[in-house]
N, C-alpha and C positions, 0 to 999 in steps of 0.2 A: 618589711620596710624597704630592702634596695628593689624587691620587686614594683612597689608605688613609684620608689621615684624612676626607673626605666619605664614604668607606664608615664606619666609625665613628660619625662623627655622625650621619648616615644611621639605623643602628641603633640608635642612643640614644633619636632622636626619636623613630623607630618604636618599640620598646617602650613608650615613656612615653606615646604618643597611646594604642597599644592598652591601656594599662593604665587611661587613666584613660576611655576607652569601657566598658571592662567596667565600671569602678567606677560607671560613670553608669547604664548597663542594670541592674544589679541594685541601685540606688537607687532605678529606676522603677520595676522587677519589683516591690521592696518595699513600694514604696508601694499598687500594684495590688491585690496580695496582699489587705494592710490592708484596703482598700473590698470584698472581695470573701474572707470569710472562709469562710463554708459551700461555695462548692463549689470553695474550692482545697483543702477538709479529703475534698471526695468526691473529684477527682479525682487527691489521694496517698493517699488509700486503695486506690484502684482501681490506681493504679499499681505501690503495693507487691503486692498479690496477682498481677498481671500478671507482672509481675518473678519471683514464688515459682513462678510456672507454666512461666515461661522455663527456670529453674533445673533443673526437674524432667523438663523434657523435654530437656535438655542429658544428665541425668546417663542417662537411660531412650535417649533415640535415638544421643547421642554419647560414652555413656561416658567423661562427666566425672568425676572424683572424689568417689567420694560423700562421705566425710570434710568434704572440705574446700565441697563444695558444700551439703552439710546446715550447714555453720556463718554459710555466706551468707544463707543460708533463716533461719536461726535470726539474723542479725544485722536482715537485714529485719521478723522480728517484734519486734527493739528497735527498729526507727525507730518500727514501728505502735503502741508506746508514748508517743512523741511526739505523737500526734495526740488523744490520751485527754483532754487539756486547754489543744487547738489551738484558739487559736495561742500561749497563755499557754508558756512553758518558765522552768525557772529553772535558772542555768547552774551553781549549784552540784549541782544533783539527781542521783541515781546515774543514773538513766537517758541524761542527754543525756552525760554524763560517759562511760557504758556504752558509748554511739553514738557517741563521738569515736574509743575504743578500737578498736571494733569496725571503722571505719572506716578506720582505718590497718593493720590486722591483714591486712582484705579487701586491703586495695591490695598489700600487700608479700606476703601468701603467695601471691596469684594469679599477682602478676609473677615470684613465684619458679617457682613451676608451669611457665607457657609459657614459661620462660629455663632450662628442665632438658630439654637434649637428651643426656643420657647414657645409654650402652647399657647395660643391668643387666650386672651381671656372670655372669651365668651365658648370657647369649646372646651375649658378647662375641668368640667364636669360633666359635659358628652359622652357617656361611654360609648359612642358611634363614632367617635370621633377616630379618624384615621392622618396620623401626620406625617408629612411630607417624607419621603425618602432623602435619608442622608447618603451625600455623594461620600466616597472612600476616598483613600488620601492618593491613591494613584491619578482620579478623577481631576481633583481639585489643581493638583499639582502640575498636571498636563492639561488646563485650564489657563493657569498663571500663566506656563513654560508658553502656553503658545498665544491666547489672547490677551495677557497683560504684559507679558516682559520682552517678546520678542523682537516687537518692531522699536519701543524705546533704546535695547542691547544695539539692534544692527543699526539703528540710526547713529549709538554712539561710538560705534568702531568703524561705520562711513564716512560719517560727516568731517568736515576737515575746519580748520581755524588757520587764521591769518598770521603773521608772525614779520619783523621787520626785519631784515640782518642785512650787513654792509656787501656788496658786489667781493666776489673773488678776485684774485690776484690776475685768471684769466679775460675778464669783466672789466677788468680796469687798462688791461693790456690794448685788448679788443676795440676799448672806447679812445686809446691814445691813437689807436690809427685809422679809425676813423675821423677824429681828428684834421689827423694827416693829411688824409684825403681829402677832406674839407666837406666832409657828412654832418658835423655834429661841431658844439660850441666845448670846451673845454673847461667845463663848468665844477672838477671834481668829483669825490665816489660819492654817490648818492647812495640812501639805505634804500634795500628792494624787497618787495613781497615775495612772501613764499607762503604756501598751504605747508601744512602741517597735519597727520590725522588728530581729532581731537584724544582719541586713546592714548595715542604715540604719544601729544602733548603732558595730559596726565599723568604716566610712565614715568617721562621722563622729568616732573617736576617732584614727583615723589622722590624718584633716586637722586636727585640732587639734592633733596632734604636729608638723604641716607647719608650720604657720601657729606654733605656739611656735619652732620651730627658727630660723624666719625671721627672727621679733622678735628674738633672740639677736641677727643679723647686722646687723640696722638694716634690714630688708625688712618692711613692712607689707602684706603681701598683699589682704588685709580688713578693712579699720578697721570694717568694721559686726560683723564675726563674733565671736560671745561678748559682746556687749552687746547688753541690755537695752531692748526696743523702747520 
């Protein structure tokens, strides 16, 4: 009995540590990203063409479906739309809206694909009949890992989103003397743009859903978070 429930808690702990390791790797990736904008835009360039090559010698040496493998090819030149005004995205735009689609379409008709071991019905009484070799799970999985999931993952821990916040206190300093000088009209703080990684975005609106939750229960997790430095 207390051995169930240490396996339980066991597993709770363990998911919640690995969950929030990932969430911290790709709040770092994010931020890397940021500092390093040109050659993360060559290197998912290169890697969607890499990918479109994989594809094509799948369907040419393994007779993969070409249907359904030209529509991967063709989802891959919607992510290469992505990178047209990388790392800028705007989450309403058809494009990334296009690539959320596409993404999910790839996942669920591939999985349907290797999860179809049915005999056609016209060989269902061939005893000549020889059917297809099933791929093993290392195969499939290192399939997904690298033709379906990889350029949607690194598109969403590069790509960045827009965000509006008010000028710093240096910003507004900066703008009174020039001013002065007689550069500019003294028109007030205006809100200004910033990038943001989409990741970091997500991140950070989950933990703010955490940290409200908490507040509810009388748990202050962060009295510094959401105020004003």
């Amino acid at each position: 009995m207390i051995l169930q429930i240490i396996s339980i808690l066991g597993t709770i702990f363990g998911f919640l540590f690995l969950t929030l390791s990932i969430a911290s790797g790709l709040y770092y990736i994010s931020e890397v990203v940021e500092e390093h904008t040109e050659p993360t835009k060559r290197f998912l360039t290169r890697a969607i063409y890499t990918i479109v090559i994989i594809q094509t010698l799948l369907i040419l040496l393994d007779k993969f479906p070409f249907k359904l493998s030209l529509f991967s090819i063709a989802s891959h030149v919607l992510y290469y739309q992505n990178l047209k005004k990388f790392p800028m995205i705007s989450l309403t735009g058809p494009t990334f809206i296009g690539s959320c689609v596409a993404v999910v379409l790839n996942h669920y008709l591939w999985f349907k694909y290797f999860n179809n071991h049915e005999i056609p019905p016209q060989f269902r009484f061939d005893p000549n009949y020889v059917p297809m070799r099933r791929a093993n799970f290392s195969e499939v999985a290192s399939f997904f890992a690298i033709c379906i999931w990889f350029i949607p993952f690194a598109l969403f821990v590069s790509l960045s989103a827009s965000d509006y916040i008010l000028p710093t206190a240096n910003e507004i300093e900066n703008k009174k003397q020039d001013v002065a000088m007689g550069d500019a009209l003294n028109e007030g703080p205006k809100l200004r743009r910033r990038t943001i990684g989409l990741a970091r975005m997500v991140i950070n609106k989950i933990r703010q859903q955490i940290y409200s939750v908490a507040r509810v229960f009388g748990y202050e997790i962060d009295p510094a978070y959401g105020t004003l430095a």
